[in-house]
C-alpha positions in Angstrom: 41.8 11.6 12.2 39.8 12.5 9.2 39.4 16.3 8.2 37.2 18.0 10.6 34.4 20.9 8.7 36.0 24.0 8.6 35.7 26.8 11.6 32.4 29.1 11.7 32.2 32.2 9.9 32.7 33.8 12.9 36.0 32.4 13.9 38.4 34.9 15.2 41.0 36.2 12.4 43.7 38.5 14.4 45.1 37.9 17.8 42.9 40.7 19.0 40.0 39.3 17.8 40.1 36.5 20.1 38.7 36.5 23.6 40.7 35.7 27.0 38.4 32.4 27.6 36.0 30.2 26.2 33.8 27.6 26.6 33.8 23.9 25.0 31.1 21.7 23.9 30.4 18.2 22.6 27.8 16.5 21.6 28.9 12.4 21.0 26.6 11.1 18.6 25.6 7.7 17.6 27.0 8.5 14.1 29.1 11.7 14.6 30.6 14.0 16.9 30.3 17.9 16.7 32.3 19.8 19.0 32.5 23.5 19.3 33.6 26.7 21.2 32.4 30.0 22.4 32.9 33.0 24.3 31.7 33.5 27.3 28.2 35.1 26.2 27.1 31.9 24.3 28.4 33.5 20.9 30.0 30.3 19.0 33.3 30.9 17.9 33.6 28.1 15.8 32.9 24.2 15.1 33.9 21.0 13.6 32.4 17.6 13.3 34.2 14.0 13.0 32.3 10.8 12.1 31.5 8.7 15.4 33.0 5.4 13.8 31.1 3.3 16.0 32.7 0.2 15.1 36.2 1.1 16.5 34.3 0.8 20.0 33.6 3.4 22.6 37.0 3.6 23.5 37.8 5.1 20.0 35.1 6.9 19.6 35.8 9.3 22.7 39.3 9.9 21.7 38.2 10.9 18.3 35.7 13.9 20.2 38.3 14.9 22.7 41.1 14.8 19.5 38.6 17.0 17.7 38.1 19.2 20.8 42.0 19.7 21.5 42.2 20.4 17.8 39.6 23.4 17.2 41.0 24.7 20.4 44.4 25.4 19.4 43.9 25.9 15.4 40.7 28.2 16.3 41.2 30.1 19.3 45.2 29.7 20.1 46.1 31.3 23.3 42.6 31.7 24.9 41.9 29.7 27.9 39.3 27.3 28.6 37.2 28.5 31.2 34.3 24.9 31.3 33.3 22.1 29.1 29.6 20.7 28.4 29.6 17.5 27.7 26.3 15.6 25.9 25.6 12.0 25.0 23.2 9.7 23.9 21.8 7.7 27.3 22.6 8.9 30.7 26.0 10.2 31.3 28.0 9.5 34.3 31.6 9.5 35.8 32.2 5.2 35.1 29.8 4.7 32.2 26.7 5.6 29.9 23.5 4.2 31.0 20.6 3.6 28.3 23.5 3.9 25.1 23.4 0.9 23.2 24.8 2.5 20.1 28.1 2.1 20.2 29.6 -0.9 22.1 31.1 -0.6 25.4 29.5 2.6 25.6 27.4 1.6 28.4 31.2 0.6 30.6 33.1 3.6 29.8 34.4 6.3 32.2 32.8 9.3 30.4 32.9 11.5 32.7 36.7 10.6 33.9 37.9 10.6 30.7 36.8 14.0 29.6 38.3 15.7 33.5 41.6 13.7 32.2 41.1 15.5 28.9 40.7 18.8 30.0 42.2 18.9 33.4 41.4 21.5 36.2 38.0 22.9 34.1 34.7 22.5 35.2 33.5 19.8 32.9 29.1 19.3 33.2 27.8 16.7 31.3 24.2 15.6 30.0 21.7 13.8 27.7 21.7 14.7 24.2 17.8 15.7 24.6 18.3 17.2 27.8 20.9 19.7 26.3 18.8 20.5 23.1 15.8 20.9 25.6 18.5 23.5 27.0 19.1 25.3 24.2 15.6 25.8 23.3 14.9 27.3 27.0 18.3 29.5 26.7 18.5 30.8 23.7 15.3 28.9 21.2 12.0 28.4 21.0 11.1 27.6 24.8 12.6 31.1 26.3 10.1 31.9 28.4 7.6 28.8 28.3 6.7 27.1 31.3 5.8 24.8 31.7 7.2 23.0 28.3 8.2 20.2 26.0 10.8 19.4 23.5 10.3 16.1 21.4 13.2 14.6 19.7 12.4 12.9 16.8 16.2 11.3 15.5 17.6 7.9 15.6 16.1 7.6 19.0 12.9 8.8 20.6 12.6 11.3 23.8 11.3 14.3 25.2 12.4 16.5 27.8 10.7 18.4 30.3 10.9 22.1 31.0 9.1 23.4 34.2 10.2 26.4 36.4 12.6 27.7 33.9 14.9 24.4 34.5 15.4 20.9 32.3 13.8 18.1 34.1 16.3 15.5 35.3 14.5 13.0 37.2 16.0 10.5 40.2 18.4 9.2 37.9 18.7 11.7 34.9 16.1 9.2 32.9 13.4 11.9 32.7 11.6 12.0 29.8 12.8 8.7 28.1 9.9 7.8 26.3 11.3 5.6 24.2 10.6 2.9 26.8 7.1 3.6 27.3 4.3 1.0 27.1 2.3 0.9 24.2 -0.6 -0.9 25.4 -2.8 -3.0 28.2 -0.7 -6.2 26.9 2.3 -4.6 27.9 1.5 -4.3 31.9 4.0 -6.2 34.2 6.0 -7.1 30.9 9.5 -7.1 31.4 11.2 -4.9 28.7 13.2 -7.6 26.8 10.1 -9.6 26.0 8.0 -6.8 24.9 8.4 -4.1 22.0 9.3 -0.5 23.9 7.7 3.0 21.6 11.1 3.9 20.7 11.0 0.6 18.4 7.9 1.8 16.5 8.2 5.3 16.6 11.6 6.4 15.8 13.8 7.0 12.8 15.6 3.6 13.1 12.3 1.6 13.7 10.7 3.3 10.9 14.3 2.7 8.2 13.9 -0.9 9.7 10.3 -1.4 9.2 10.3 -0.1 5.5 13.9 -2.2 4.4 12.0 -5.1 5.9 8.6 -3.9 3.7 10.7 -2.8 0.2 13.3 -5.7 0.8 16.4 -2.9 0.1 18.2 -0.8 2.7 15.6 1.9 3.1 16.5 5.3 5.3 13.1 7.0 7.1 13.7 9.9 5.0 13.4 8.3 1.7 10.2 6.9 2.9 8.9 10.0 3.9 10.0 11.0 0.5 8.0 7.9 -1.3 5.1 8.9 1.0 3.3 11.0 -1.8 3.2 8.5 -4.4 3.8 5.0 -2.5 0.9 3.7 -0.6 2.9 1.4 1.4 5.2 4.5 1.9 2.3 6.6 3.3 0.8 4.1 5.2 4.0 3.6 7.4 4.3 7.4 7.7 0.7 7.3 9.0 1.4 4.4 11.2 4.4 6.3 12.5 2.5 9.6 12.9 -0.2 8.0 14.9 1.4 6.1 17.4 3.9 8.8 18.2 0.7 11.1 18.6 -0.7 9.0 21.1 2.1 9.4 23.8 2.6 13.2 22.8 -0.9 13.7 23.3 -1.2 11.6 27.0 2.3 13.7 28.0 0.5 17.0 27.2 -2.3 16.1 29.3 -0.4 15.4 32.2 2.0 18.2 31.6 -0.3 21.0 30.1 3.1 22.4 28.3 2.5 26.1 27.0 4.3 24.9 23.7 5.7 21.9 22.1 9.1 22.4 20.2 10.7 20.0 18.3 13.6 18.9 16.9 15.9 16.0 15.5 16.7 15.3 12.5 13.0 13.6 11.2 11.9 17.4 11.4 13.3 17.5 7.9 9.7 15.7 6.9 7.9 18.3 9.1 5.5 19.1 6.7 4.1 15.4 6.7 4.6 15.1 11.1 2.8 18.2 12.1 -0.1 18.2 10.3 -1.2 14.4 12.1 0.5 15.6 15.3 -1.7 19.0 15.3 -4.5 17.5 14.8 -4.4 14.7 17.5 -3.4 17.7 19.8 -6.4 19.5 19.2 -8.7 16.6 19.4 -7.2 15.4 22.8 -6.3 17.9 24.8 -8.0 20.1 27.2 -6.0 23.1 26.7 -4.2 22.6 23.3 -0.3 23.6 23.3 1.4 25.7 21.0 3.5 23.2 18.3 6.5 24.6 17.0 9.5 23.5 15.0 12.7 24.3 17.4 14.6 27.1 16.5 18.1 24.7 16.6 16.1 21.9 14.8 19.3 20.1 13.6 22.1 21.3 16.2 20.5 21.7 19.3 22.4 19.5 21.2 25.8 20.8 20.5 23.9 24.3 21.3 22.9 22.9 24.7 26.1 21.2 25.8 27.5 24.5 25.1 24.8 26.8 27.1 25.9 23.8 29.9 29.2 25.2 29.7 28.8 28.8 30.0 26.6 28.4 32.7 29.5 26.2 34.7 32.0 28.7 33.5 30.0 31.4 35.4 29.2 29.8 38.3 33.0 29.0 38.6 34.1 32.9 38.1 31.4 33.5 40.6 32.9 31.2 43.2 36.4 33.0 42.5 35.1 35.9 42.9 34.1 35.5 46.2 36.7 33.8 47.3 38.9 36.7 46.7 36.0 39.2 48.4 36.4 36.8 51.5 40.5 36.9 51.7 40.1 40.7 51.1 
């Protein structure tokens, strides 16, 4: 395994130093995998990411988190026990496979969530989207505290937004909540089956918009060199408009059906913010009844990881909880 980013700042340094539990997280990533640990008050301990390497296969690609888990935990916090682990993915994470993942191959047929309770036998392992976590970490510890209702918007690879209303995530029947990236974009759309029709997340993401300007410049082209081009390429700004109005259209519709307090958001597109907000403001102000606040997240890069471990802690407690009173009721 290649060398993992060196331990937090915080990491203990002296046996004493380290606490009697912790918590893990993980957040598996199209393109890498950061895993970290904390105490039992959220406070991370320390962290280390590994490259995804998508094209060894799913397979490969979870043994290189969990081998990067296993490995912060005893060169970070030898000795301490591991009280839960929070789990987050791109798509929908269950115990046989990941639904809605087409990132990595076979990703969609893996046992996720049997894997990771293999990994770490006889701890509380939660697991959840990658959107869905940050979302979390923004109501526990970020820019949401105390918002309801709420949205965060992902703007990364993919496309999505989660839903924050009466202090909880939003799940929905199937954990698909908020997975915009499917959505319609117009009347020609209606009753058109997905495969023959072209779902927002391929317009109005950061792949779609590397994709769109590689096929324009005829080079490999990332969506942060064209925001980068924007100022003095016309062809550069006119995709960064194109991209800025259509994702305003479904932020704006979702605010008016939601009437969210404040929008947070996040991803790793948020680097460009300077050239989103401006068009997304404005489109918010012009459409909605009662305008939300719009607010870069507090965890704009890392909020997943963040999530999966606020996940954790809050299995952790509700297992010490359980304990607890069990041994009241043998008392």
């Amino acid at each position: 395994m290649s060398a993992v980013s060196s331990a937090s700042p915080s990491s203990p340094s002296s046996p004493l130093d380290r606490p009697a539990s912790v918590v893990l997280g993980l957040d598996f990533g199209g393109t890498k995998i950061a895993v970290a640990v904390c105490d039992s008050s959220g406070a991370r301990l320390a962290s280390a990411t590994v490259s995804s390497r998508a094209e060894d296969g799913a397979q490969a690609s979870l043994a290189r988190g969990i081998e990067a888990a296993h490995t912060l935990l005893r060169d970070a916090v030898p000795g301490a026990v591991l009280a839960a682990v929070g789990a987050c993915t791109f798509g929908i994470p269950g115990e046989d496979g990941v639904e809605l993942a087409p990132n990595i191959a076979g990703w969609d047929t893996l046992a996720f969530g049997r894997e990771l309770r293999s990994a770490f036998p006889g701890v509380p392992v939660r697991m959840v989207t990658d959107v869905k976590a940050a979302a979390r970490a923004e109501l526990t510890w970020g820019s949401l505290t105390g918002c309801d209702p709420a949205l965060y918007l992902n703007l990364g690879t993919g496309l999505a937004v989660a839903l924050v209303v009466g202090g909880t995530v939003v799940t929905g029947g199937r954990g698909a909540a908020g997975e915009i990236g499917y959505n319609l974009r117009g009347l020609s759309d209606v009753g058109v089956p997905l495969r023959d029709r072209v779902p927002l997340e391929d317009v109005a993401s950061g792949k779609a918009l590397a994709a769109r300007a590689s096929a324009d410049f005829g080079r490999p082209t990332t969506a942060s060199e064209v925001f980068a081009r924007a100022g003095s390429d016309q062809k550069a700004a006119e995709l960064v408009h194109a991209f800025v109005t259509e994702l305003s259209l479904h932020v704006v519709n979702l605010a008016i059906a939601i009437d969210p307090v404040r929008i947070a958001v996040g991803g790793g597109m948020v680097r460009s913010w300077d050239q989103i907000q401006p068009g997304l403001r404005a489109a918010l102000d012009a459409g909605v009844p009662y305008p939300p606040e719009l607010v870069l997240a507090e965890f704009p890069f890392d909020a997943p990881l963040i999530g999966a471990l606020a996940l954790g802690v809050r299995a952790a407690s509700w297992a010490e909880r359980g304990a607890a009173l069990g041994q009241g009721a043998l008392a």
